[in-house]
Each structure stands twice: as C-alpha cells, then as structure tokens.
Legacy VTK file of the C-alpha trace (Angstrom):
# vtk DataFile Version 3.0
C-alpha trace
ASCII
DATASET POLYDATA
POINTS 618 float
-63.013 70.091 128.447
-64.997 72.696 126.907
-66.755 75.013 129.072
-68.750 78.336 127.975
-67.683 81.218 130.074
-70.416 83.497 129.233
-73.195 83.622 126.966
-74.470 87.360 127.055
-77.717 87.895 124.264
-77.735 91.785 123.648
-81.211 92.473 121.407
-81.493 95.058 118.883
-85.694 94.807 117.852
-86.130 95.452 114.281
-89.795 96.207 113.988
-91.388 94.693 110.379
-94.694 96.125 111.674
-96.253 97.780 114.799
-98.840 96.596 116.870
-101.173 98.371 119.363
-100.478 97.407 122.525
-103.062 96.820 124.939
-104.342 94.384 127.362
-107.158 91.943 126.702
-109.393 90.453 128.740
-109.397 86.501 128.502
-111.693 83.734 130.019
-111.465 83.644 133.735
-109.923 80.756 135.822
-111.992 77.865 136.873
-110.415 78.685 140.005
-109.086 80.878 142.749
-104.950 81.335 144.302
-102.583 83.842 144.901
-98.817 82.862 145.134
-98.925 80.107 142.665
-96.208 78.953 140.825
-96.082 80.076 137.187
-94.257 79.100 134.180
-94.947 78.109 130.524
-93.100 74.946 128.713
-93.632 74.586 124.891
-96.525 77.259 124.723
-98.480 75.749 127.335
-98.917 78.154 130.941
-98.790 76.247 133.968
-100.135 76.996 137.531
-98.664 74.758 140.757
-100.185 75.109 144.163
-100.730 78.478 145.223
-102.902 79.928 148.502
-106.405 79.372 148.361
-109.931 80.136 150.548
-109.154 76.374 152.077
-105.663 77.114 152.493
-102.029 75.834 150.574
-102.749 73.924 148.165
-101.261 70.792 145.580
-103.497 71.546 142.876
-102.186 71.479 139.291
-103.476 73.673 136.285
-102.532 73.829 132.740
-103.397 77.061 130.435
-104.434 76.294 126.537
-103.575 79.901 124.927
-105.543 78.696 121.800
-108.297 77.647 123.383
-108.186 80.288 126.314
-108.641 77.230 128.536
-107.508 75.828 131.494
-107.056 71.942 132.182
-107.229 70.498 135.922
-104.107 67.547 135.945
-104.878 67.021 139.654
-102.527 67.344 142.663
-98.357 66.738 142.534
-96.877 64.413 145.103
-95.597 67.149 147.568
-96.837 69.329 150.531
-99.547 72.156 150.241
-97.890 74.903 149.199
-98.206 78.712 149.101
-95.646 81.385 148.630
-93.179 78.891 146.738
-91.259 79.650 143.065
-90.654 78.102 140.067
-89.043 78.958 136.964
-88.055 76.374 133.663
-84.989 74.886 131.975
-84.677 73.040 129.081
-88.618 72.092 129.072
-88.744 70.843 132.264
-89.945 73.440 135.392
-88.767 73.626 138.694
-90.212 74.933 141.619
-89.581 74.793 145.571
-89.725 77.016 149.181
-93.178 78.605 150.611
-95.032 77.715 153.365
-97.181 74.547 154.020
-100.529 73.590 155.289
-99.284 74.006 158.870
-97.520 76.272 158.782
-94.016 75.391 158.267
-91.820 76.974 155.857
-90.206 74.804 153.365
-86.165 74.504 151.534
-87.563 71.644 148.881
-86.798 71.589 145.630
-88.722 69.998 142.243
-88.936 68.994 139.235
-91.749 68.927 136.859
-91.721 66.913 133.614
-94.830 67.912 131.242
-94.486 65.534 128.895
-94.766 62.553 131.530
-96.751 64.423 133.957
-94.205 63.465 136.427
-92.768 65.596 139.621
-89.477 64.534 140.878
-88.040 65.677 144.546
-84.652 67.550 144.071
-82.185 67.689 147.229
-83.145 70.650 149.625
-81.270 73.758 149.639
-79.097 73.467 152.863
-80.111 77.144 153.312
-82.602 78.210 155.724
-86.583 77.552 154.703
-88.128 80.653 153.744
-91.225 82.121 151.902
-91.223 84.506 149.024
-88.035 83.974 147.654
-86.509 84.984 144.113
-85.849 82.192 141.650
-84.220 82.185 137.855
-82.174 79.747 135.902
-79.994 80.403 134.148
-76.983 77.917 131.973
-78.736 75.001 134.187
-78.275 76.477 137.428
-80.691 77.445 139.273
-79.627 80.715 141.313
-82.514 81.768 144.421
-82.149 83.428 147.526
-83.484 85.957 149.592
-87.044 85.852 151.207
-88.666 85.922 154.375
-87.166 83.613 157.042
-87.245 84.615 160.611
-86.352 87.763 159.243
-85.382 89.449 155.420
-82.458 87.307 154.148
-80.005 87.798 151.974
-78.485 84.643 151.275
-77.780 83.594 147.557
-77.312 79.898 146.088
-76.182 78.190 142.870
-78.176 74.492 142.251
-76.576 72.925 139.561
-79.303 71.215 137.369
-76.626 68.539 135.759
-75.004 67.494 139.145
-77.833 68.252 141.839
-75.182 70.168 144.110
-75.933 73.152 145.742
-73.595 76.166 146.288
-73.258 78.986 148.457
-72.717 82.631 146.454
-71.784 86.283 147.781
-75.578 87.555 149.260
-76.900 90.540 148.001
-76.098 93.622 149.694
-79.752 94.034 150.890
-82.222 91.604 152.562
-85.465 91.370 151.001
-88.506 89.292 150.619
-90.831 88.964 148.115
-88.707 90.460 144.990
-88.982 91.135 141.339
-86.432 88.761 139.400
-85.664 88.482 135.512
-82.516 87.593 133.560
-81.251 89.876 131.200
-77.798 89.679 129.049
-76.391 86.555 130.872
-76.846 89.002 134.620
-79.557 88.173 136.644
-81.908 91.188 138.231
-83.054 91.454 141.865
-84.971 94.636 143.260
-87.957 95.828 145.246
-89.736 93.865 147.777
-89.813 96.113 150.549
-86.554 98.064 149.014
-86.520 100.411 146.578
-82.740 99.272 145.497
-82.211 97.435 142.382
-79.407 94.767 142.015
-77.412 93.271 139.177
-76.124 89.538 140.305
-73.109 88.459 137.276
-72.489 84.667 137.928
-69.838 84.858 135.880
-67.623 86.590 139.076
-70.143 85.848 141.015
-70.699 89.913 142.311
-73.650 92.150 143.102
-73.875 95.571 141.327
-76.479 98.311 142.113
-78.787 99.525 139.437
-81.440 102.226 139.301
-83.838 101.610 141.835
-87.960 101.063 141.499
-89.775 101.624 144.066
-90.691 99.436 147.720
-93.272 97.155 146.054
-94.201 93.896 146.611
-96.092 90.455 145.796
-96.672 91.563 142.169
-94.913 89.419 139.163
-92.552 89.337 136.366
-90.594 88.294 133.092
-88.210 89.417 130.717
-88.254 89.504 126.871
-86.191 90.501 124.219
-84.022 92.047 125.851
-86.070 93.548 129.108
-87.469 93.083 132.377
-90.564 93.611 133.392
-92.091 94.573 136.917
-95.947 93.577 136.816
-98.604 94.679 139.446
-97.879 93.857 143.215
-99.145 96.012 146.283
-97.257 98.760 148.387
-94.839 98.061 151.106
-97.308 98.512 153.592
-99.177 95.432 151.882
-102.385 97.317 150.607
-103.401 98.028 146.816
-102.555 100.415 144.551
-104.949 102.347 141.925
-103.371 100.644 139.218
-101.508 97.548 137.590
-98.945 99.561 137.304
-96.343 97.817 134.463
-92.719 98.944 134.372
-90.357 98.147 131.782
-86.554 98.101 132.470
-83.611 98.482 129.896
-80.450 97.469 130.661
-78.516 99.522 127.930
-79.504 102.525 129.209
-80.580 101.457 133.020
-83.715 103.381 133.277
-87.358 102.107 133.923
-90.163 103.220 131.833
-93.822 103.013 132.786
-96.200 100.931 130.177
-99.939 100.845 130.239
-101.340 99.318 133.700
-103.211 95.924 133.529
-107.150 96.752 134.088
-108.230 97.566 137.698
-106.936 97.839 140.806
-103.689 96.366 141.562
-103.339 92.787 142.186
-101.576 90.872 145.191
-99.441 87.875 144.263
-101.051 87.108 140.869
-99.704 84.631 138.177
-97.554 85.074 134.873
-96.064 83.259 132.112
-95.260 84.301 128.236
-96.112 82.049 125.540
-94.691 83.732 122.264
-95.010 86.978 122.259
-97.501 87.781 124.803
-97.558 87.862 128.759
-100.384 86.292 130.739
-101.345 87.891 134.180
-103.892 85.717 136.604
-105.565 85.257 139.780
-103.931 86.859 142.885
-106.406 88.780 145.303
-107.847 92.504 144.348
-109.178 95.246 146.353
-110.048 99.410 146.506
-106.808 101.475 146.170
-105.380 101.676 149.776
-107.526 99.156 151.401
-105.712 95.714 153.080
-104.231 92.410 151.142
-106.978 90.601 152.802
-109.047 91.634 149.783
-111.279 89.353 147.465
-109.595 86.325 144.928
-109.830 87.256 141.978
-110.179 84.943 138.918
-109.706 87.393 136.129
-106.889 86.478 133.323
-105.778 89.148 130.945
-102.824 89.423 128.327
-100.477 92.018 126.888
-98.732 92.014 123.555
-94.707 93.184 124.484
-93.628 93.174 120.614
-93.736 92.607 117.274
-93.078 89.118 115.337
-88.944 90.007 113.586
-86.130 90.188 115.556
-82.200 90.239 115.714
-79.782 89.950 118.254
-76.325 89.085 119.384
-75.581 85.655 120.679
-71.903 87.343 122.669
-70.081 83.729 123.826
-67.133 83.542 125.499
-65.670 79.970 125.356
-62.572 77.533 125.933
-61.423 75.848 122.884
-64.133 75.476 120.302
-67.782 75.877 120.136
-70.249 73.879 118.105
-72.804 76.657 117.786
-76.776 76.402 116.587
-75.443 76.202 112.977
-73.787 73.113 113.868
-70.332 74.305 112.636
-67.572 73.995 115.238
-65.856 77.320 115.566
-61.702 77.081 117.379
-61.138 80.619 117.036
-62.914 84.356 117.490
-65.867 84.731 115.250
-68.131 88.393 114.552
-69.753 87.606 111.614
-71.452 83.983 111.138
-75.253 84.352 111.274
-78.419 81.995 111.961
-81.338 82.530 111.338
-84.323 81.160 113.818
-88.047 81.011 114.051
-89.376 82.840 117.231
-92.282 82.455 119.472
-94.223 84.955 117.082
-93.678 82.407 114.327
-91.162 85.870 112.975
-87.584 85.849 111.907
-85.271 85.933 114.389
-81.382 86.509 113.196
-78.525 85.953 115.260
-75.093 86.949 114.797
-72.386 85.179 116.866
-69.770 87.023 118.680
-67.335 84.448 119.506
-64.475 84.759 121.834
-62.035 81.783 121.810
-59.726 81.814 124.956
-57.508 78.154 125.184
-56.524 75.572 128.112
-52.843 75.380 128.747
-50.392 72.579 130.580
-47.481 72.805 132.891
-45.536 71.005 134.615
-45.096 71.262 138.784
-41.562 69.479 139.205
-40.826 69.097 142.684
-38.334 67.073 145.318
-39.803 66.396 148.818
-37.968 64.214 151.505
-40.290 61.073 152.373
-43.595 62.812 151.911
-45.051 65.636 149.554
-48.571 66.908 150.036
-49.526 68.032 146.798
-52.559 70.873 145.542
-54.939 67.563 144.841
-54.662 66.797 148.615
-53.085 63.303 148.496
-49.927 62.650 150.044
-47.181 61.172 148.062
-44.891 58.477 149.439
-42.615 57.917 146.363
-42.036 59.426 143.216
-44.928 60.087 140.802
-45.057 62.169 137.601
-48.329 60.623 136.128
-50.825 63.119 138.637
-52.713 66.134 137.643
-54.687 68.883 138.554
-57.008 70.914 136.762
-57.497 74.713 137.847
-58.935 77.646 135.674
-56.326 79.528 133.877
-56.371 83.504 133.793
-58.912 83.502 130.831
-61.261 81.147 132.842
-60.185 77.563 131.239
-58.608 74.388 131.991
-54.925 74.613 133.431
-54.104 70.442 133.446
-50.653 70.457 135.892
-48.899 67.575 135.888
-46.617 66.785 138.817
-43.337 65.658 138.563
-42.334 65.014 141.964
-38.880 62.957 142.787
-39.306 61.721 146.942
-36.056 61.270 148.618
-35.613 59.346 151.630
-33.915 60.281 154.943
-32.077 57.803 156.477
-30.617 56.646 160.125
-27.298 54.847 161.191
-26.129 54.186 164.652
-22.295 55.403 165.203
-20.704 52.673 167.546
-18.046 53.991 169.788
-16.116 52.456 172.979
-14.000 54.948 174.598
-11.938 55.569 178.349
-13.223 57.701 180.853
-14.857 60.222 178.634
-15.939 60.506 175.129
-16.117 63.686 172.523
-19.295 63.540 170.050
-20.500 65.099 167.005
-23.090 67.326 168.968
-20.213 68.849 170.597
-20.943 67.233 174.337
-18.656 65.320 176.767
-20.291 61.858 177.670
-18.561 60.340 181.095
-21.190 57.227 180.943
-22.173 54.976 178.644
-24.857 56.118 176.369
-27.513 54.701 173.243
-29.975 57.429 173.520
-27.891 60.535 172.182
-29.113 61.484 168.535
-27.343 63.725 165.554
-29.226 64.700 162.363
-27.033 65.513 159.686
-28.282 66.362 155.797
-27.206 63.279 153.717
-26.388 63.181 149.727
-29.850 63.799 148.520
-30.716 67.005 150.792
-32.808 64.537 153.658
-32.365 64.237 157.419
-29.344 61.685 158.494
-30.424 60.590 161.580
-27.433 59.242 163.615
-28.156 57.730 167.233
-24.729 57.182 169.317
-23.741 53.844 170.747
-21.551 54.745 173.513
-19.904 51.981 175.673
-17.262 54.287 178.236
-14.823 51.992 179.787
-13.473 53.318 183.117
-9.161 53.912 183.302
-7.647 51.258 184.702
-5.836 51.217 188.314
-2.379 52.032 188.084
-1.150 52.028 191.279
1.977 49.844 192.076
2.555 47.715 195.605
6.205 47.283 195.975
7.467 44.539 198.639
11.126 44.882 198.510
12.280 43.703 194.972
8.741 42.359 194.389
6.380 45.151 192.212
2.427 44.065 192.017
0.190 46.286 189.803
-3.050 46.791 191.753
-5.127 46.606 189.188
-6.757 42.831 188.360
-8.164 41.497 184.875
-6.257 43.832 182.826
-3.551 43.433 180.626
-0.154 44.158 182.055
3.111 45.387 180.313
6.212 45.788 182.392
8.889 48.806 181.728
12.167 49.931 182.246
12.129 53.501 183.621
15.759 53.434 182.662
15.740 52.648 179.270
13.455 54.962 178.049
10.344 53.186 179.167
10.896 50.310 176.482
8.997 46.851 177.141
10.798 44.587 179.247
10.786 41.330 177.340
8.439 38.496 178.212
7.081 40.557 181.379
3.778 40.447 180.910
2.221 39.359 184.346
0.851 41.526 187.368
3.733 40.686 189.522
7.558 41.524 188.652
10.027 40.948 189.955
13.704 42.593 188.021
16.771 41.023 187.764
18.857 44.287 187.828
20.658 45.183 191.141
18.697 48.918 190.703
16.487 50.167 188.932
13.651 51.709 188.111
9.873 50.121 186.752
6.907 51.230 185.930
3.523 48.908 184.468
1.710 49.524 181.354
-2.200 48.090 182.771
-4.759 47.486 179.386
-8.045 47.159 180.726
-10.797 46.445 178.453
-8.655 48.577 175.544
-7.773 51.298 178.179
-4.194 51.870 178.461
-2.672 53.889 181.366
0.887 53.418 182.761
2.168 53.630 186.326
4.650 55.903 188.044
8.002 54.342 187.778
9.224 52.062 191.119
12.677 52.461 192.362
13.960 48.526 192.851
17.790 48.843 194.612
19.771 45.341 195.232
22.376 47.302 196.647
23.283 46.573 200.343
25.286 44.747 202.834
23.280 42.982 205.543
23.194 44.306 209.248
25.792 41.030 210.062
28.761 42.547 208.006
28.018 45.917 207.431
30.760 46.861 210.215
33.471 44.267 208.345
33.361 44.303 204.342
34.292 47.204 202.194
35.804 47.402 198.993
38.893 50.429 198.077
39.716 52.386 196.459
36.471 53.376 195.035
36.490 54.029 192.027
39.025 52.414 190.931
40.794 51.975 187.506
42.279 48.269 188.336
42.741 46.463 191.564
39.978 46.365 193.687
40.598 45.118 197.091
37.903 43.490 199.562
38.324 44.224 203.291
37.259 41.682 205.993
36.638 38.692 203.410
38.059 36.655 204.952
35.495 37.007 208.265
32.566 36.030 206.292
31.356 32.778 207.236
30.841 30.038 204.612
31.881 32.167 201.911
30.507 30.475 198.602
31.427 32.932 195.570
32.243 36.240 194.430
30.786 37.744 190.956
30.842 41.291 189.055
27.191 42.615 188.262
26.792 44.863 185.347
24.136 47.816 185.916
21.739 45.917 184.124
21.942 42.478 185.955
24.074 41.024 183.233
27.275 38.357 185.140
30.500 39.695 183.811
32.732 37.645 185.471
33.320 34.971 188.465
36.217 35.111 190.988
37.723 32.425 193.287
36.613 32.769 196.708
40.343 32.719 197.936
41.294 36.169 196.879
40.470 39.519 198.264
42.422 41.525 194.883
40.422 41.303 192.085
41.720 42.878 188.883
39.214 44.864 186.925
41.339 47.048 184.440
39.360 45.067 181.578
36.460 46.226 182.304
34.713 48.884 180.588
34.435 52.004 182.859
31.049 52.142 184.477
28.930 51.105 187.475
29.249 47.443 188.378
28.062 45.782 191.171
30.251 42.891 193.289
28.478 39.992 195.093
29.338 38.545 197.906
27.340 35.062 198.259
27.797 33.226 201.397
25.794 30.900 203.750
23.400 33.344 205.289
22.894 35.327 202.170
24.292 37.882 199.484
26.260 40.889 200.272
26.178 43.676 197.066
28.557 46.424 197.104
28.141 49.024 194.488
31.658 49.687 192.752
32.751 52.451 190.049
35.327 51.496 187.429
37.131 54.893 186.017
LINES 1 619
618 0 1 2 3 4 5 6 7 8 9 10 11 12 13 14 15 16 17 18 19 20 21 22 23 24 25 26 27 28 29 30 31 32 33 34 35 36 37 38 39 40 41 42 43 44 45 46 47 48 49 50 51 52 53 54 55 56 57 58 59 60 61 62 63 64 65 66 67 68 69 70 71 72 73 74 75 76 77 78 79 80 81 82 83 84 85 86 87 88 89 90 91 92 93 94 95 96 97 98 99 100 101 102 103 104 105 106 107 108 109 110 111 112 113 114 115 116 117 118 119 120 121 122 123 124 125 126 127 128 129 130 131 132 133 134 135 136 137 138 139 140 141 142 143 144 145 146 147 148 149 150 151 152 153 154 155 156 157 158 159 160 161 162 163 164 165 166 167 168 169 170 171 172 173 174 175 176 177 178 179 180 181 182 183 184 185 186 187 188 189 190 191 192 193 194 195 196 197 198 199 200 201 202 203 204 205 206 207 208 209 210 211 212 213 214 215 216 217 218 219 220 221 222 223 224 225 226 227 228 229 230 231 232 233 234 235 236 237 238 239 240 241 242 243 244 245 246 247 248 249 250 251 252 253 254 255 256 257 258 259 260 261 262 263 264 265 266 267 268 269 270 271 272 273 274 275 276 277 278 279 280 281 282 283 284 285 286 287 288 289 290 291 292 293 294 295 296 297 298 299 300 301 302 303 304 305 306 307 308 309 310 311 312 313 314 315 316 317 318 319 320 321 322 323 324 325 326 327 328 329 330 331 332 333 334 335 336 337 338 339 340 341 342 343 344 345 346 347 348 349 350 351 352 353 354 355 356 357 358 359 360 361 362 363 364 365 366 367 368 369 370 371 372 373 374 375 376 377 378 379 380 381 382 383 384 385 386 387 388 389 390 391 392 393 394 395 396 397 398 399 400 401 402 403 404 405 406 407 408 409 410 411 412 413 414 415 416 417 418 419 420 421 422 423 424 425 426 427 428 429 430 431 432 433 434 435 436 437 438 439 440 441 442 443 444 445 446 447 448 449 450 451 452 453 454 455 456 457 458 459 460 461 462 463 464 465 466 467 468 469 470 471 472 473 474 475 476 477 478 479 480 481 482 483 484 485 486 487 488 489 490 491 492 493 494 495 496 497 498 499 500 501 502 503 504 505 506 507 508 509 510 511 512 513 514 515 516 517 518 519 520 521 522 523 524 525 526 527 528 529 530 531 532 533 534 535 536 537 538 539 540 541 542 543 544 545 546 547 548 549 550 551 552 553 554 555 556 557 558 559 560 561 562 563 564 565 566 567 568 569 570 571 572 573 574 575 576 577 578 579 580 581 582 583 584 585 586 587 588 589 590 591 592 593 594 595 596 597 598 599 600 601 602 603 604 605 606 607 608 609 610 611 612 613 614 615 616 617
C-alpha cells in the first residue's frame, strides 16, 4: 500500500512583473452577517449562514468575481447557524460547530457539493460543541479544535474525509477561542484569539511547536498563499475595534510577521474571506469607531487585495512508500530532485514545480512463535492451533508498511491419571505420604513438547492384614478372615509348608515352630512364629514310663511298659514328623544304633492315648 508521508510545498516567487498593491472597493452585499462561513470552490466565493439582525441564520450566498455579484441559492438543510467554520477539499466545502437559533452550541459536521447544490450531514465530532473554533484541511483530513466551550479549549481532532472517522490529537499547549488558522508547508498554523502565542501543529508526528507570536486579537479572518499566512482585520481582546484593518503577513522561512497595507476603515468584527486566483476578498462582519464595543453597525462593504503577481515556482518536497505517480503521470520507485511540471495557476501565470522525491520502502518479517494451547497474538485474536497464514501490518521506522507474518506452532498439554493400589501408606511424586485412599491429588510435570503434564493420582490404600495367631494346643488359627493364607516352618528357614494354605493348621511334627503368611487384598504380612510341642507324657504315667540312658548310642530301654494299660504300639518319630520305624509292643529294648544321630521322638500309643518321650541318639 502506498501511502504519502509528507507533502511539504516550499515557494520561491519569481516575479515576471510587479503590481501595485492596494485594496479596491467592490459592490456591496445584498446582505448583512458576521461569522459566516467562507470559502471559494472553482473561482466562485461562497457565504453559509452567518449572524444576522434576525439572528443565526441558513441562508446561502454565492460571489461572481467577474461580475462582482452575489447569487441568493436559498437556505441548506441544517440549523441556524452563527460562529461555525468551513474550509474546502477537493471542490467540495465543509463546514460545522457555532451556535444555533436557541442558543445551543453545535459539534455537526457538513458537506457542501456546488456542483449539485447538495449539503450532506457528516458524523459529529465526539468532542465537546463549541463556538469559534479553528478549521483547515489538509491531505483529506480535516484537523479543528479549540474554541469557546464552557470555557477556552484546547482540544485537537483529525476527521478523515475518505473514512468519516474522527480522531483525537495532542491539544495545543494553549486554550483559545476564536483563532487565526492557515496551512503552510504541509504544518498547520494556530495563534491569537485572546493569546498572543503562535503555534505550529505537524500532523506528520502529530506535535505542537511555538512560533513568533502576534498579538491577542480576535474575530478577524484569514488565508494563506504562496507560501504565507495571512492575519486579516479582527477586533482587540477586549472585543472593541481597532483604527485599522490591520493585515499581517507571516513567513515561515524566516518566522517573522510583517505588516501590509490595512483594508479601508475601521477594523472589522468577524467579516468574510475567500481567494479566487490571485486576489483575497474581505466582506461583511460589523464596523464601528476605534475603541468603541462589537455591538457596532453590519456592515455590507466588500473589498479585495492583490497578494502577487501571475509566475511562480516552487517545490513539491514528497516523502513516500514505494512509488509515486506524480502530476506528470510518470511513476517514480526511487528519490527524485530534478523532474519538473509545469502548471497553470489561478493568475492564468506559469507555475513550475520541481519534485523532491524521497522513496522510503515496506519490508516483511516473519514472527515465528510456539505457545502451549493458546497464543494471543499483536492482531488480538487468539490462536487455538497452528497458523502461519496471519499478518499484521505496522509502520516501519521510515513510516511504511511492515506486513508480519506469524508462524506460530501450538502445542498441547496433556493429562493422565497414575493408578496406584498400595498397603497402609503410599509415597507420590509430589513428595507426600497418603495413609487413605485418594483421586483428588494432582502433579504437573513438562511433557516432550515443553506443555503442562497434568497427572491426577488414583490412590486405592489397602489396610495390612491381621496377623495375629490363636493357638489351641497343636491347633494354630490366623485371626485374620478373607485373606489369603500361607503356612511356614519357623524351622526351616521360613520355607512354605506344602499344600497349607488354609486359616487353620494344624503340624504334623512332634515340635515345632509356625508362623502364617496372611495376603489380603495384595497385602502381604507374616505372623510371629508359634511354638507347637507334641512332646509329653500324660498326668496317668508320668510317675511310671521313662526311657535310659538318654542319649544313647544303641539300646534304649523303656521303664514301666509293661504297666501301661492296653498298650497298642510303639514307633520312632523323626524331628520332622517323619515314622522311622515300628516296634513290637512286647519289648521294652529297642535297638537304635542304625539310626542316624539326632533328636527322635518314641511313641507310646495305648488305649487312653499317646505317650511321646523325646530321645537323643549320639
């Protein structure tokens, strides 16, 4: 997109001739107004409302300069209006602000179309109403401000002609009403109206920069040409008349103010002005005696002043992105001090114009970024997944187009639940002890593309099982119920005791010692181990059997065998339960040099029970 960054017209006047100049006294208006709006479009001057004995009005004028004429076109659509502003763009004027028939002070803007006759209501400026504002356009914006509110303002705003949207700007360091205004060089000028202090507004950086000062006038009128301002008439700050129309000239190369020959009479209050080629056209407003009030007569008297003479040259200074097709129809791409063009001005004169081009370029890039889930990007959209087809266009450092193009890559975070059962108590990732069962408990860990790993823990804590033992003579019971049950032998290093899997147990060894593995619900804890001795003889014969000697290394001999009642058989125990070998019930020697040496066990079995004597074989 091409866009011109400034267009600055610096004017050096070559004079073919020289003309007196002097005012001249014209027809006089067919009627009476002070604070019209005034502007000419295609030669033609044109007065809009304006205060008048019967108060605001909408009345519409038109000037002939050839004929020294004016034209009534009747009233425009719009309020009464006094103390309003207008200016022109592209042959079309615009005008807006003032005060009403009742009173109220008006924000409206307008647009007047001389070809059709036509007015056309503008959006408002969203600033506050306000009379005597300042007004210029300049590049099709419209840039006013100031004026009298419920005080001196100092507000500024941009109205862009194209796109009918208004825009706030940095106010001017002073508050004023009823200013001077021109456009000079691309800058526009602000000053007087109650201040003496001058201002220089640059909408290129949109700043404020003092200039030299006037004076505290007001309510007069002005212009620029070739090159200068031009402060025209007006009354003192204290709103009564001066002895002249005074007429200052200002030049911006040198920033001084020089005084030019006054308009005839007395000084006028809020008169009218437009230039058609190369004269300016003062009108109406209200007169009266030097020093003597505003409230003065309406005056109808029209007058004009010559400013130059017909040849000119300037400097059309342009400062552009890209390229520039300029008046000579040639499209320029690069910087340019020498092409020339040669127009026809207002005076019907030469008027040459050398370009001084400046050619600054747009640029690209590329914004590559990686966001987890979401990325809110410069354009202010939020991005869900990856996208490298979005731009943004922002002015570079020479004031053109910078198109970024994002190339964003979206990640995604994830979650996972981590399932754990575990006994009693359990040890997690976020370094606490759980003793209950848990599904709340959360972990965020970074995962593989540099997103959040959620991780919520499903805990299910299972409690130890009971491993308490109740032993009933030979009989052990583990405690514990539903469970798993594994029985052991203390003795032989705690291995499994085949096939003994229930909660009861009861061993087949004469002693012992046991202990239960209980599994409950996949938590394993093992009892203390249970002494089980078979060893014994009963209360009936404890005072009649023996066995000696003890040890022995090969006859063992049984005392009081044969007073055992119903005797039934005699047997050798190993230590582990195991039946070595059977005797007959008739002897009371029994040879046992065969057997290994070790602990064995002899039973006695009769009627009324069995009688176990523990023996030791050396």
């Amino acid at each position: 997109m091409n866009k011109i960054i400034l267009c600055c017209i610096f004017i050096t006047t070559c004079f073919l001739s020289l003309q007196a100049q002097t005012w001249q006294t014209l027809n006089s208006t067919s009627f009476q107004r002070h604070h019209t709006v005034s502007f000419s479009i295609n030669n033609i001057g044109y007065s809009i409302a304006g205060a008048t004995p019967q108060g605001p009005s909408r009345n519409v004028q038109e000037y002939d300069p050839v004929n020294d004429s004016w034209n009534d076109l009747g009233d425009y659509p719009g309020p009464g209006r006094a103390m309003g502003i207008g200016q022109t763009w592209n042959g079309k004027g615009y005008f807006g602000f003032g005060v009403d028939s009742s009173g109220t002070k008006l924000s409206d803007l307008w647009e007047f179309n001389p070809i059709s006759n036509t007015f056309t209501q503008l959006p408002s400026c969203p600033g506050a109403a306000r009379t005597h504002p300042a007004l210029v356009i300049l590049n099709g914006k419209i840039y006013t401000g100031m004026g009298s509110g419920t005080g001196n303002l100092s507000d500024w705003w941009e109205y862009d002609i194209t796109t009918q949207i208004w825009t706030q700007k940095t106010s001017i360091p002073i508050g004023r009403h009823h200013p001077y205004q021109f456009i000079l060089n691309g800058n526009v000028y602000v000053g007087s109206g109650h201040q003496s202090s001058w201002y220089k507004y640059a909408p290129l950086n949109d700043t404020w920069t003092a200039v030299a000062s006037l004076d505290t006038r007001v309510a007069g009128t002005q212009f620029n040409y070739n090159g200068k301002g031009y402060a025209l008439s007006g009354v003192t700050t204290g709103h009564t008349y001066y002895a002249t129309g005074e007429f200052h000239e200002y030049d911006p190369l040198s920033d001084t103010w020089n005084l030019l020959n006054p308009h005839p009479g007395n000084s006028l209050w809020a008169p009218g002005s437009f230039i058609i080629g190369n004269y300016a056209y003062l009108y109406t407003g209200t007169t009266g005696a030097t020093g003597t009030s505003i409230l003065g007569s309406y005056s109808s008297s029209m007058y004009r002043y010559q400013l130059s003479n017909i040849n000119n040259s300037s400097t059309d200074t342009l400062v552009v992105c890209d390229s520039l097709t300029w008046i000579d129809n040639i499209l320029y791409t690069a910087n340019n001090t020498t092409a020339t063009h040669i127009l026809q001005n207002v005076a019907n004169g030469d008027s040459v114009v050398t370009l001084n081009l400046t050619v600054n370029y747009s640029n690209t890039g590329t914004d590559v970024q990686t966001a987890c889930n979401t990325y809110d990007w410069v354009d202010g959209n939020t991005y869900t997944s990856s996208n490298n087809t979005a731009t943004w266009t922002v002015p570079n450092a020479a004031g053109c187009d910078s198109v970024v193009t994002l190339n964003l890559t979206v990640n995604s975070s994830n979650t996972g639940t981590d399932v754990q059962t575990a006994c009693n108590t359990y040890d997690w990732v976020d370094g606490n002890t759980y003793t209950s069962s848990n599904n709340s408990a959360q972990w965020t860990l970074t995962n593989t593309d540099g997103c959040d790993s959620i991780i919520t823990l499903d805990l299910t804590i299972n409690p130890m099982p009971d491993v308490n033992v109740t032993q009933s003579s030979s009989l052990l019971t583990a405690d514990q119920v539903g469970a798993n049950f594994q029985w052991l032998d203390c003795d032989d290093n705690n291995n499994a005791i085949s096939g003994e899997t229930n909660q009861a147990y009861t061993p087949t060894a004469v002693i012992g010692n046991y202990a239960v593995e209980v599994d409950l619900n996949g938590c394993v804890d093992t009892s203390a181990c249970y002494l089980v001795d078979f060893t014994g003889i009963s209360e009936m014969y404890k005072a009649v059997i023996s066995v000696y000697p003890n040890p022995t290394v090969g006859i063992l001999t049984i005392n009081g065998l044969d007073e055992v009642s119903g005797l039934e058989k005699l047997e050798i125990i190993s230590s582990i339960g195991k039946l070595i070998t059977e005797f007959n019930v008739d002897i009371n020697e029994l040879n046992v040099s065969e057997l290994p040496a070790g602990v064995y066990f002899l039973k006695i079995a009769h009627s009324s029970g069995v009688e176990t004597i523990r023996f030791v074989k050396e």
